[in-house]
C-alpha positions in Angstrom: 0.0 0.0 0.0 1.4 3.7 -1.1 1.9 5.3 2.3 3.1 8.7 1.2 1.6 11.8 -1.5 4.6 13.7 -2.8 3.3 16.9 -4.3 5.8 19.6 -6.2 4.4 23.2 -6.9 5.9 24.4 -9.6 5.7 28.0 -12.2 8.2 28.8 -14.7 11.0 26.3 -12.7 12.5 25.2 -15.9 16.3 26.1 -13.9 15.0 23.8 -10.8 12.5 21.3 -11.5 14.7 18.7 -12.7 16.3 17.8 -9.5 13.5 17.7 -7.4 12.0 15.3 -9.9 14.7 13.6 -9.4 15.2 13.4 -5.5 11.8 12.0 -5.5 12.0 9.5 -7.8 15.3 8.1 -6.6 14.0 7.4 -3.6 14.2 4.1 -2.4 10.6 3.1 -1.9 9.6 5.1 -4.5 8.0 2.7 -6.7 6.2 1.2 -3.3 5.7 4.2 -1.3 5.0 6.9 -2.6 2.3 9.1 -5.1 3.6 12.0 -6.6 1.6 14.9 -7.8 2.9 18.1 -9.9 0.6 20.9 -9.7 2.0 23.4 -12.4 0.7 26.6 -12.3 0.5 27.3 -16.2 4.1 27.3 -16.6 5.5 29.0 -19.9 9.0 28.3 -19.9 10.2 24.9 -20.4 9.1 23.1 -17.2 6.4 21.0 -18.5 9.1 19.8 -21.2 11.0 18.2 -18.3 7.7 16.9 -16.1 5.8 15.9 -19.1 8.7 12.6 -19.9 8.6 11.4 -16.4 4.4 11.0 -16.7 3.9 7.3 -16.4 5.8 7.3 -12.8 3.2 10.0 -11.5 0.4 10.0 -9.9 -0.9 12.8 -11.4 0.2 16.5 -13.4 -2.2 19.4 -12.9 -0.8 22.5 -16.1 -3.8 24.9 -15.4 -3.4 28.7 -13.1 -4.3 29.0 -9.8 -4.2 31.5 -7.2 -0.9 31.2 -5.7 1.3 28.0 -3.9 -1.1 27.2 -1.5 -3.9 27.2 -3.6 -2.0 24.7 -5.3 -1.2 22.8 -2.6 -4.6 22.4 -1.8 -5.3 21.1 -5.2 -2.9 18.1 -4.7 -3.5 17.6 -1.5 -7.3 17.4 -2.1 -6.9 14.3 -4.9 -4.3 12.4 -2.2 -5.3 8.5 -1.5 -2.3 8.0 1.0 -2.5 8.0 4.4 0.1 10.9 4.8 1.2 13.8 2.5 4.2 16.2 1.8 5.2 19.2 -0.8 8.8 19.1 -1.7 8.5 22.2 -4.2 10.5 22.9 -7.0 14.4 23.4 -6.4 14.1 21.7 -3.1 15.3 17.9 -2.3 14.7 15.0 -0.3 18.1 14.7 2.0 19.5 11.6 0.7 17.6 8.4 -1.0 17.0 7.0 2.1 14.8 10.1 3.5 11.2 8.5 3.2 12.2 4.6 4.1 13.9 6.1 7.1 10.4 7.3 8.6 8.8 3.9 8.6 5.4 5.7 7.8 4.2 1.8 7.2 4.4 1.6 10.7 3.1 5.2 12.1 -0.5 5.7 12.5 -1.6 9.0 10.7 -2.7 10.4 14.1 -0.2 13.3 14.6 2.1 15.5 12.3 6.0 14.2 12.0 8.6 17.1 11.4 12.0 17.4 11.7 15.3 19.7 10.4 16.2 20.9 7.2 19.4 22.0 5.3 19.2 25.4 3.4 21.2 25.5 0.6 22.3 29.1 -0.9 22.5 30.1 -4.5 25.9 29.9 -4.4 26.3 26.5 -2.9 26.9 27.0 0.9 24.8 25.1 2.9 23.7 25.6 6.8 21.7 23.7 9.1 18.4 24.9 10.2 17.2 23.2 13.7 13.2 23.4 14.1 12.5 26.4 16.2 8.6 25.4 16.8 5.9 28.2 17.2 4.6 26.8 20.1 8.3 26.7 21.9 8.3 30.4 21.8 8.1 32.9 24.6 7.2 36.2 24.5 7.1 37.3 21.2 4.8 36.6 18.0 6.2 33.3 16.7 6.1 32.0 13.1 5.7 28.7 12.0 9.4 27.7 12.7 9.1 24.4 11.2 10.5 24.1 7.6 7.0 22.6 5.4 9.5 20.8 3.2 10.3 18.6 6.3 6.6 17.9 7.9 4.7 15.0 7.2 1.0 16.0 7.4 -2.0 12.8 7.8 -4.1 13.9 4.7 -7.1 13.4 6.3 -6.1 16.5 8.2 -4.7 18.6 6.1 -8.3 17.8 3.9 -10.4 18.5 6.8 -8.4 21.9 7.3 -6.9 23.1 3.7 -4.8 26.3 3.5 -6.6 29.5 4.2 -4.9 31.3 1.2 -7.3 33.8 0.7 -7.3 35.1 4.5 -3.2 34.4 4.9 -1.9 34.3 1.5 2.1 34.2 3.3 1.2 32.3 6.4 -1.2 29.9 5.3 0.7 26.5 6.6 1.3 28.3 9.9 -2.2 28.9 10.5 -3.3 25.3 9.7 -0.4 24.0 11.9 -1.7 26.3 14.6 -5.2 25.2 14.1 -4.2 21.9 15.2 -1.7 22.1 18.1 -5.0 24.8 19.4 -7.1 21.6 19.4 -4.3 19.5 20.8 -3.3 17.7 18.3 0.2 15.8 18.8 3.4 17.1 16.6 5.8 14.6 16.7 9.7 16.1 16.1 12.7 14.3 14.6 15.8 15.6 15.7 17.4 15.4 12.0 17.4 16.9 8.9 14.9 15.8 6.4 15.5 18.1 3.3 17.3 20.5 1.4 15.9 23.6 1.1 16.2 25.7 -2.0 17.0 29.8 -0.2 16.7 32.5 -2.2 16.9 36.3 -1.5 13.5 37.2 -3.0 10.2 37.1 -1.1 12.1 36.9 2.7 14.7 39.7 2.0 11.6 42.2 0.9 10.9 44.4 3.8 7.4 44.7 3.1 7.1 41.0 2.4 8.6 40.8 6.1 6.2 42.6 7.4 3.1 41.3 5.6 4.4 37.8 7.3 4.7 39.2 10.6 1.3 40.6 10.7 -0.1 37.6 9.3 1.7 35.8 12.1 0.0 38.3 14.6 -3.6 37.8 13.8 -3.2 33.7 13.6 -1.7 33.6 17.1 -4.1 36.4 18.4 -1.9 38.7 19.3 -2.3 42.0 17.3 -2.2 44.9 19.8 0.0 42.8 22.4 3.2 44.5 23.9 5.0 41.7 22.1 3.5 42.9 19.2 3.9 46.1 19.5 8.1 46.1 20.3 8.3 43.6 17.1 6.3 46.2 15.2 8.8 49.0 16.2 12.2 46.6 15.3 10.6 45.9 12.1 10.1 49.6 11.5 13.6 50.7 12.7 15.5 47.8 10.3 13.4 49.0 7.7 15.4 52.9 8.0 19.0 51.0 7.8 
C-alpha cells in the first residue's frame, strides 16, 4: 500500500524542477511508497518539457493557473489517496535516498504531524543547518511557523479537513493550519534530524514589506495584534526598515 503523497508546486522552474524530480523519484521506496503529484501553475517556460517525460511514474500532473502556492497545494492535496502527505516544491530535495524509508510511515498511524530539520542551501552552494525552532516553543514574542514545510509529514485526512486559508493568509497559510491543530491539541511529533534540502533565495524573505506582511499575518493567527509583544516587534521591524 502507497503510504506517502509527494506533491511539487511548480511555475516557470525550468532552472529547478529537474532535481526535485529527481530526488523524488530516486528514492528508495519510491515505486512502493509513494504518489507524486505536480501541480504546475500554467508554466511558460520549459518546465512541462522536463515533467511531461517522467508521466507514467506520477500520480498525477495538474498544467492549469491557480491562485498562488497554496492554492495549489490544496489542489494536490485534495486528490491524495495515502494516508500521509508532503510538498517538496521545485528546487528543493529529499536529504538523501533514504529520507522516506527512514520514517517507517508503514508503521506510524496518521494520528499526529511528523517534522524534523532541514538543510538550506544558498544560491551559491553554501549550505547551513536549520534546527526546528517550533511556534509553540516560543516565549514572548509573536512566533512564526518555525518548522520548515518541506520537512513535515502531514496525515491527509487533516490537512483535507483543514486546507490552506490562502485567501485570508496568503504568506502564512501552513502556519495557521499547523496552529489550528496544536490549538485543538493535536500531537506534533519532532525528529531531531534533517529531512531536506531547502532551496533559499533572496526574494520574497529579503523584501521588507514581504517581512512585514508575514509578521502581521503571524499576529492575527496567534491572536496577538495589539500585544506589547507585538507592539516592540512592530517597532524593530520599523527601525530595520530605515538601515
Amino acid at each position: 500500500m502507497k503510504q506517502l503523497t509527494v506533491i511539487t508546486v511548480t511555475f516557470n522552474a525550468e532552472q529547478t524542477i529537474a532535481k526535485t524530480l529527481q530526488s523524488v523519484m530516486s528514492q528508495t521506496v519510491f515505486d512502493t511508497q509513494i504518489d507524486y503529484i505536480v501541480v504546475d501553475g500554467g508554466s511558460k517556460d520549459r518546465t512541462m518539457e522536463l515533467v511531461l517525460p517522467h508521466a507514467s511514474r506520477l500520480a498525477k500532473i495538474f498544467h492549469e493557473s491557480d491562485h498562488g502556492i497554496f492554492d495549489a497545494m490544496n489542489k494536490g492535496a485534495a486528490i491524495a489517496k495515502t494516508p500521509w502527505v508532503m510538498f517538496l516544491n521545485a528546487g528543493d530535495e529529499f536529504l538523501d535516498h533514504e529520507t522516506v524509508a527512514s520514517l517507517h510511515l508503514e508503521s506510524e498511524v496518521p494520528d499526529h504531524i511528523i517534522f524534523g530539520d532541514c538543510v538550506r542551501v544558498y544560491a551559491d552552494g553554501r549550505t547551513k543547518l536549520q534546527k526546528a525552532q517550533p511556534f509553540f516553543n516560543a516565549k514572548g514574542c509573536v512566533p512564526g511557523i518555525g518548522i520548515c514545510h518541506q520537512s513535515m509529514y502531514i496525515p491527509t485526512a487533516w490537512m483535507n479537513s483543514h486546507p490552506y486559508l490562502w485567501q485570508q493568509y496568503p504568506h502564512c497559510a501552513d502556519f495557521e493550519q499547523v496552529y489550528a491543530f496544536w490549538q485543538e491539541g493535536r500531537r506534533l511529533q519532532y525528529l531531531d534530524r534533517p529531512l531536506c534540502l531547502y532551496a533559499y533565495g533572496e526574494g520574497f524573505s529579503s523584501n521588507v514589506r514581504n517581512i512585514r506582511q508575514v509578521f502581521e499575518e503571524n499576529a492575527s493567527i496567534t491572536h496577538m495584534k495589539h500585544s506589547w509583544p507585538y507592539y516592540k516587534q512592530k517597532l524593530r521591524l520599523w527601525l530595520s526598515s530605515l538601515k
